[in-house]
C-alpha positions in Angstrom: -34.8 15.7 62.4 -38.4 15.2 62.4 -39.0 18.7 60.8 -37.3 17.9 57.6 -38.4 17.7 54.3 -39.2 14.1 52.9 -37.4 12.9 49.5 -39.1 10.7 47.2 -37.5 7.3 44.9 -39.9 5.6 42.4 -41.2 2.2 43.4 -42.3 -0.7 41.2 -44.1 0.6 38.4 -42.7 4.3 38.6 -45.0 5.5 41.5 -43.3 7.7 44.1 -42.7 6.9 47.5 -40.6 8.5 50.4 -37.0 7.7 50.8 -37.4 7.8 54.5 -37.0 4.4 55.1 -33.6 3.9 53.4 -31.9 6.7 54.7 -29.2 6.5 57.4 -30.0 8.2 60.8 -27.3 10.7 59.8 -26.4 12.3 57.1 -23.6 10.4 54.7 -21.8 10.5 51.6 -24.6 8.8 50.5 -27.2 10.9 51.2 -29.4 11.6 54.2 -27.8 15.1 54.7 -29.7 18.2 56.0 -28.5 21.5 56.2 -30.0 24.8 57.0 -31.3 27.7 54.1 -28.5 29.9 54.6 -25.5 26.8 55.0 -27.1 26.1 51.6 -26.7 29.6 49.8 -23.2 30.1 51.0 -22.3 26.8 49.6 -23.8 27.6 46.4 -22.4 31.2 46.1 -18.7 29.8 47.4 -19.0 26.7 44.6 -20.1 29.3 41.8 -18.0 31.9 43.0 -14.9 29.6 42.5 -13.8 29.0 45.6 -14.0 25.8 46.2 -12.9 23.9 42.7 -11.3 25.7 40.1 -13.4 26.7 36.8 -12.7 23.3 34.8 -14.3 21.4 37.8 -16.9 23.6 39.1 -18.8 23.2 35.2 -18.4 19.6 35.6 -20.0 19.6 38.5 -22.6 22.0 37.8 -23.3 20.4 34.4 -26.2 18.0 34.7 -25.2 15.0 32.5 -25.7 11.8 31.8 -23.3 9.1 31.3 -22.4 5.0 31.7 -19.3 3.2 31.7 -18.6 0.2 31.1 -15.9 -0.5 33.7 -18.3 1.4 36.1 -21.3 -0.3 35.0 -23.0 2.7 36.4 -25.3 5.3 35.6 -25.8 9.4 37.3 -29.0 10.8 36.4 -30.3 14.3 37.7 -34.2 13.6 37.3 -36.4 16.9 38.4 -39.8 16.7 39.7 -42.6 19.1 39.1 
């Protein structure tokens, strides 16, 4: 999709850099995805409508958190750019 937009991962040292070159040439479950403006909003108004998880799971997954496990040994982040 050569008119998409361009994500960005932080190199050595924190500086940003495009993702480009670690994305799949589709979209996956781990990332690479690309939808259109209006696929977007009805997505968004159908998972905050309730219609696609019920309440207790749409806030989790709305809720931007922060967490590790130790079984896991993993950590999410939501990290916004200005």
């Amino acid at each position: 999709m050569s008119s998409g937009s361009v994500g960005y991962i932080r190199a050595d040292g924190g500086a940003l850099r495009p993702n480009t070159a670690t994305l799949p040439p589709r979209g996956t479950s781990a990332g690479g995805g690309y939808s259109t403006v209006e696929d977007l909003l009805r997505f968004s108004k159908a998972l905050l409508g309730r219609k696609l998880l019920n309440a207790e799971y749409t806030e989790l997954v709305t809720t931007a958190t922060m967490s590790r496990t130790a079984s896991a040994g993993s950590a999410t982040a939501v990290e916004l750019l200005e």
